[in-house]
VMD Tcl script that draws the C-alpha trace (Angstrom):
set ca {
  {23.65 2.73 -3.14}
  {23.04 6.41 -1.79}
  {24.33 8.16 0.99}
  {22.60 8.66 4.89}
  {22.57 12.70 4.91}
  {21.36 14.59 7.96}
  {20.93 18.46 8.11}
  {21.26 20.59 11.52}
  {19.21 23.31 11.86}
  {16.68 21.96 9.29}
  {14.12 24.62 10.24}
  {15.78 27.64 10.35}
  {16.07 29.70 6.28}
  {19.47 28.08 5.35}
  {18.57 24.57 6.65}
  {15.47 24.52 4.45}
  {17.63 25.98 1.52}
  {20.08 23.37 1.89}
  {16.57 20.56 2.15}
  {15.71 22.38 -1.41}
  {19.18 21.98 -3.31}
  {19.58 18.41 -2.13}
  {16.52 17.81 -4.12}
  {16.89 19.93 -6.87}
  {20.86 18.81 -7.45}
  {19.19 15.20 -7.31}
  {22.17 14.54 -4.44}
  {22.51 11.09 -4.27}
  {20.86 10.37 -1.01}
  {19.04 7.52 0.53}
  {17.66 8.87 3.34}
  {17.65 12.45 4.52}
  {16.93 13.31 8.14}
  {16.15 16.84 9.36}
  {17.58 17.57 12.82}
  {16.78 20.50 14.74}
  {16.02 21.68 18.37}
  {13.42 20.09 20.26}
  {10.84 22.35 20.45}
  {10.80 21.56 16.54}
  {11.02 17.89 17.16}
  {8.29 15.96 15.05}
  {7.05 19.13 13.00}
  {7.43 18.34 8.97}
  {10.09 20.34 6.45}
  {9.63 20.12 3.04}
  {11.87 17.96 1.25}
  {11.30 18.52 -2.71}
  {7.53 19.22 -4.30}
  {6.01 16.47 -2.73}
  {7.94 14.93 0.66}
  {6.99 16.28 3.67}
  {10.28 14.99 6.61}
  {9.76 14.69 10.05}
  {11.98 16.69 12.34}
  {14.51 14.60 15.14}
  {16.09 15.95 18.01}
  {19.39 16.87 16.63}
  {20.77 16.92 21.24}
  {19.94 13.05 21.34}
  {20.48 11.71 17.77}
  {22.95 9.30 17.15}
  {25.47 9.79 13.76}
  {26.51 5.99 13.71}
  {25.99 4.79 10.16}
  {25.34 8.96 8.77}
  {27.17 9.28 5.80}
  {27.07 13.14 5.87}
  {26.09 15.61 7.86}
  {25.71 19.33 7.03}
  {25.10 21.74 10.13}
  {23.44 25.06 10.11}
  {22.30 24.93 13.60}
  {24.10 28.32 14.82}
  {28.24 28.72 16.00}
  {27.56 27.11 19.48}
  {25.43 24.65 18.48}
  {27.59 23.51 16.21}
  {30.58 23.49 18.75}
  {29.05 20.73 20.52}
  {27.07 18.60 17.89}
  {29.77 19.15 14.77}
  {32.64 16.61 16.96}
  {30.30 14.46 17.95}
  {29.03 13.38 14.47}
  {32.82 13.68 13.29}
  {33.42 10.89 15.96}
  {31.11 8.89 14.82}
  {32.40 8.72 11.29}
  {30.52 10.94 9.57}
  {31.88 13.99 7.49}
  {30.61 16.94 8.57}
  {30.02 20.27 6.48}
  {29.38 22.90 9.10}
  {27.71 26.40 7.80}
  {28.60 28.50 11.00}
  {32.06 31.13 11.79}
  {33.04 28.05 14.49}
  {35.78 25.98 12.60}
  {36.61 28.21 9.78}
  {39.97 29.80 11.27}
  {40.86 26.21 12.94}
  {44.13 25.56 11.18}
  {43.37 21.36 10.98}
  {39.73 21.91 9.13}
  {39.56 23.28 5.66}
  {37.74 26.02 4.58}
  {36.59 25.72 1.27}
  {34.38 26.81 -2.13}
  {34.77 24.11 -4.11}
  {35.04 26.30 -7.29}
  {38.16 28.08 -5.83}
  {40.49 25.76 -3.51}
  {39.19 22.57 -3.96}
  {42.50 20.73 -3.25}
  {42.26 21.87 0.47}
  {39.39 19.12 0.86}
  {42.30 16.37 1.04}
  {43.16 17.74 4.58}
  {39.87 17.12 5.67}
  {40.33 13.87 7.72}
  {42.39 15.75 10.19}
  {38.92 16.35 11.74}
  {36.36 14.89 9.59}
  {34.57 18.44 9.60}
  {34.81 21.17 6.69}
  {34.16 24.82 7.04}
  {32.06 26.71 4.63}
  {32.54 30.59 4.50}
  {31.33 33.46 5.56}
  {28.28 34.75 2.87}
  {30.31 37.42 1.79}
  {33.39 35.57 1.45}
  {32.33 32.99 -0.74}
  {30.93 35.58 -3.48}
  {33.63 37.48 -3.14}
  {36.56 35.04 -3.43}
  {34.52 33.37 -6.86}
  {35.14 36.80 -8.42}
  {38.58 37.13 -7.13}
  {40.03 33.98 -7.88}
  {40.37 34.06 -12.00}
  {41.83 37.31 -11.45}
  {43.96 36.30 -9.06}
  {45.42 33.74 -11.36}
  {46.62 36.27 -14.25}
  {47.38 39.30 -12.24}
  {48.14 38.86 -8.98}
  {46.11 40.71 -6.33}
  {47.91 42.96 -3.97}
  {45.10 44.58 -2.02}
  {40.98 44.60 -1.94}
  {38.62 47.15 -0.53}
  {35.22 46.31 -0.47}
  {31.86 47.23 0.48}
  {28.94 45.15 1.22}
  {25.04 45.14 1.02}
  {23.88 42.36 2.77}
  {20.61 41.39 2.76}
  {18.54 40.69 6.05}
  {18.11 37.00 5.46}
  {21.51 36.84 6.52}
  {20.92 37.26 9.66}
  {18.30 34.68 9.90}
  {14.07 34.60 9.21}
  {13.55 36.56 12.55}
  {15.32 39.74 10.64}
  {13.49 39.12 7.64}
  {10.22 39.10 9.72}
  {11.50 42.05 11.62}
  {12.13 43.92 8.02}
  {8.48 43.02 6.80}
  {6.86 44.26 9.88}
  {8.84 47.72 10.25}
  {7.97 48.49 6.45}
  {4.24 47.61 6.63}
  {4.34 49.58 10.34}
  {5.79 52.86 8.66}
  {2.92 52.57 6.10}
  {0.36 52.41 8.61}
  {1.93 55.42 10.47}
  {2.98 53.07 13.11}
  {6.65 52.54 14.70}
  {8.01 48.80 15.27}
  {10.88 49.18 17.33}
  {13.93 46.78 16.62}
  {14.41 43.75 18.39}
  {16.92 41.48 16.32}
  {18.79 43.92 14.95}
  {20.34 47.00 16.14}
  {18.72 49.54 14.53}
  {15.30 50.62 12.30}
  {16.28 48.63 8.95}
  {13.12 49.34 6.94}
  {14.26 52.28 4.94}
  {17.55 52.07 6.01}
  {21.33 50.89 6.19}
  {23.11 49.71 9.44}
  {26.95 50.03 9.26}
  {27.16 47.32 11.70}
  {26.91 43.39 11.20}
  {28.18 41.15 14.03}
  {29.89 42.73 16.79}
  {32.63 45.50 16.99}
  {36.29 44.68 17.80}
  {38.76 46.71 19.24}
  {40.18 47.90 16.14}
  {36.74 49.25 15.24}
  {35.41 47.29 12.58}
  {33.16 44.45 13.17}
  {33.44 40.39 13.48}
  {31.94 40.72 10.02}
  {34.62 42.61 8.24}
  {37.45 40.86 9.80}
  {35.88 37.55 8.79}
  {36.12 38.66 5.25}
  {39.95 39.68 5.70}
  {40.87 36.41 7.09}
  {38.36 33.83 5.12}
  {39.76 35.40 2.18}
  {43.75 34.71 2.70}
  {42.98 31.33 3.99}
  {41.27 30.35 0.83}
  {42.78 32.36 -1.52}
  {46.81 33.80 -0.70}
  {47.88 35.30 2.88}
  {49.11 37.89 1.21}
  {46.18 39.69 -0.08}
  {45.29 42.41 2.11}
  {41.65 43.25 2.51}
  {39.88 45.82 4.10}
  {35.73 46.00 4.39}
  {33.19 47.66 5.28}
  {29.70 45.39 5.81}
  {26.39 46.98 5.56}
  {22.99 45.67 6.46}
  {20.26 46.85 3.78}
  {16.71 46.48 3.36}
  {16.73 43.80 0.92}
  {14.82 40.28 1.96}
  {17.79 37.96 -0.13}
  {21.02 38.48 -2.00}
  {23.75 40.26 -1.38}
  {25.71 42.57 -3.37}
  {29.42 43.82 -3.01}
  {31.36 46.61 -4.41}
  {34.88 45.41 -4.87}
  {38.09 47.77 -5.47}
  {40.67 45.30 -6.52}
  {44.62 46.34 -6.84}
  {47.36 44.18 -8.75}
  {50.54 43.55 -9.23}
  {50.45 43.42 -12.81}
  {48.27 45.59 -15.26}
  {44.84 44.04 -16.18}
  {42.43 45.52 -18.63}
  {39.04 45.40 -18.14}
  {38.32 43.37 -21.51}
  {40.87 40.64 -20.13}
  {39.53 40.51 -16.75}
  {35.65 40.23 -18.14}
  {36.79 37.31 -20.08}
  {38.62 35.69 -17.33}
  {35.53 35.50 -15.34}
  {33.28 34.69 -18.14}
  {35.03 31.01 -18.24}
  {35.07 30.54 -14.49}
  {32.80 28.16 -13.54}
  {29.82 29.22 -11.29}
  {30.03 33.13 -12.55}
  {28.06 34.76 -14.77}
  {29.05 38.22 -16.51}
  {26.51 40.62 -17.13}
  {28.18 44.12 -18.30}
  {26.44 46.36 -20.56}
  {26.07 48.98 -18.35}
  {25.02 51.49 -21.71}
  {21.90 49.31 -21.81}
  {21.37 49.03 -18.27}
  {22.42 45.35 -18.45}
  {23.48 44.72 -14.95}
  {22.33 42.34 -12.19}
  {21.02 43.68 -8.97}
  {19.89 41.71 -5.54}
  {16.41 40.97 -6.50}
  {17.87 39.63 -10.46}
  {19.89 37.18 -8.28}
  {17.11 35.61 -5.88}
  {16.99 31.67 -6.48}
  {20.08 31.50 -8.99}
  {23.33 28.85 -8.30}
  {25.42 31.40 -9.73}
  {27.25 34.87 -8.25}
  {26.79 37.29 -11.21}
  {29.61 40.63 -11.95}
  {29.02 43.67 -13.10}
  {30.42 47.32 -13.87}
  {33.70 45.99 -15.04}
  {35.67 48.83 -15.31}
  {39.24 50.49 -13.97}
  {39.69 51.68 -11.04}
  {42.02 55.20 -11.68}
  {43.15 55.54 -8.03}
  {45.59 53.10 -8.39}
  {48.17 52.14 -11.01}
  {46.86 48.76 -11.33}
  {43.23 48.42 -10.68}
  {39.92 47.02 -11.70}
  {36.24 48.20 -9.91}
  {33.80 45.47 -10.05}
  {29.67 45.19 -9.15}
  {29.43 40.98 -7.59}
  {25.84 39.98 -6.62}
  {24.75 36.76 -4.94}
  {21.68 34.65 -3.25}
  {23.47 34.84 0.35}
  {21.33 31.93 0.96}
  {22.29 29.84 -1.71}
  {25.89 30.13 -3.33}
  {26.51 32.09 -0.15}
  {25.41 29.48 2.21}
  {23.51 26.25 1.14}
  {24.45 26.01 -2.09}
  {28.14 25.94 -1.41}
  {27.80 23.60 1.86}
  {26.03 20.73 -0.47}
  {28.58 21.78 -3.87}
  {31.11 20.97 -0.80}
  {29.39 17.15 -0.09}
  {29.40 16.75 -3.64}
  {33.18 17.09 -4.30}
}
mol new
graphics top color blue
foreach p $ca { graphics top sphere $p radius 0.5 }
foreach p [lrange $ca 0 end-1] q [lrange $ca 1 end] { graphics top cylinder $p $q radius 0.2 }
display resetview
């Protein structure tokens, strides 16, 4: 017998990624109900090559008897729907920054901490990271494990999807304005992004670096060791999907390159691809579609007495977002 799964926020780029993977992991699911707002209520989603679901109000529907539900909906939305289909009994795997620093809910990628999953009944609702996170902490972790990390800088390239299918719209229509000698002012995000890099993703704190960055601090030492000090910088780039870090890691322990390639050529989910003499390496568009977060560039880092330089790519919208949420349902 198969499980009743509903997905929150159904429409919107994640939801429909999350729609695709249920169907192409053959999740074992009786019945799969799109929820959404209800201005979407009774349009179809795709569901596989050849199902076509109706949409339901996600405001007025009623969890009794859902098995699983796994919310994309937005932070707010979430806030209110997330408890009530915990209450009802159903376990809840919530996409959005709401519950992931709420010390009774795990936060989890199932490849790296999968043993904080048995605290999950505390509130019947799991956390998935942050995009970045979750790409960043697969690369981390088998490193972690033979040297242990003292301190990462990193620097992101995140694509626009991330930000949802009104900033990939608003990419496609500033690029094809340019070429018609036209000018598309921004409206979603902050600043021009066709042929160009914004320094700013979420909002600024007081500190001066943005909700973004600090989410990558913190989602990091929860899943991976408090002690780890991070510091980022997030970029947004011109790229539709995938995201792409630049990772400075420092140890406490020497690692050579050669050991640390290996070590992440046996972690599950990663995929090494390092011949940078004959320009094997993988770049956003190489990772579009793929389960897996690639590295690259493997090399040391000579700043530091202990330290490795790394190239880690992802889909954002997959291993970065849907992906993980359903690899979370799974476990």
């Amino acid at each position: 017998m198969g499980y009743r799964v509903a997905v929150a926020g159904a429409t919107g780029a994640v939801g429909q990624e999350i729609l695709n993977i249920l169907d192409e992991l053959r999740f074992p699911a009786d019945e799969v109900i799109p929820l959404a707002s209800e201005r979407s209520v009774g349009n179809e989603v795709a569901f596989g090559d050849d199902k076509r679901l109706k949409v339901k109000e996600l405001a007025n529907f009623d969890f009794e008897g859902v098995d699983l539900a796994l919310f994309s909906p937005g932070a707010s939305v979430s806030a209110i729907h997330a408890p009530r289909a915990a209450a009802a009994g159903c376990i809840v795997v919530d996409n959005t920054s709401q519950f992931r620093m709420d010390p009774d809910v795990p936060l989890v990628v199932p490849e790296v901490n999968p043993e904080a999953l048995e605290g999950f009944r505390a509130r019947n609702i799991i956390a998935n990271p942050n995009c970045s996170t979750i790409q960043m902490v697969m690369a981390l972790k088998p490193l972690h494990d033979i040297a242990r990390i003292r301190r990462v800088v990193v620097s992101t390239y995140q694509s626009v999807s991330g930000a949802g299918q009104e900033a990939m719209d608003e990419l496609f229509e500033q690029t094809k304005a340019i070429y018609m000698n036209d000018r598309k002012e921004p409206s979603v995000l902050t600043k021009q992004i066709a042929f160009n890099c914004i320094p700013r993703i979420d909002s600024f704190l007081e500190d001066g670096s943005t909700k973004e960055e600090w989410k990558m601090m913190v989602e990091t030492q929860k899943i991976l060791d408090p002690e780890i000090e991070v510091a980022a910088s997030c970029v947004r780039v011109p790229v539709f999907v995938g995201h792409a870090l630049s990772l400075n890691v420092e140890f406490e322990e020497p690692l050579e390159p050669e050991v640390a390639r290996n070590a992440l050529f046996d972690f599950t989910g990663l995929l090494v691809v390092d011949r940078p003499e004959e320009d094997e390496y993988v770049t956003q568009i190489d990772c579009v579609g793929d389960h897996a977060t690639f590295v690259s560039r493997i090399r040391k880092d000579p700043t530091v007495p202990h330290g490795l330089a790394m190239w880690v790519v992802a889909d954002n919208l997959r291993k970065g977002a849907a992906l993980n949420t359903v690899q979370i349902a799974q476990a």
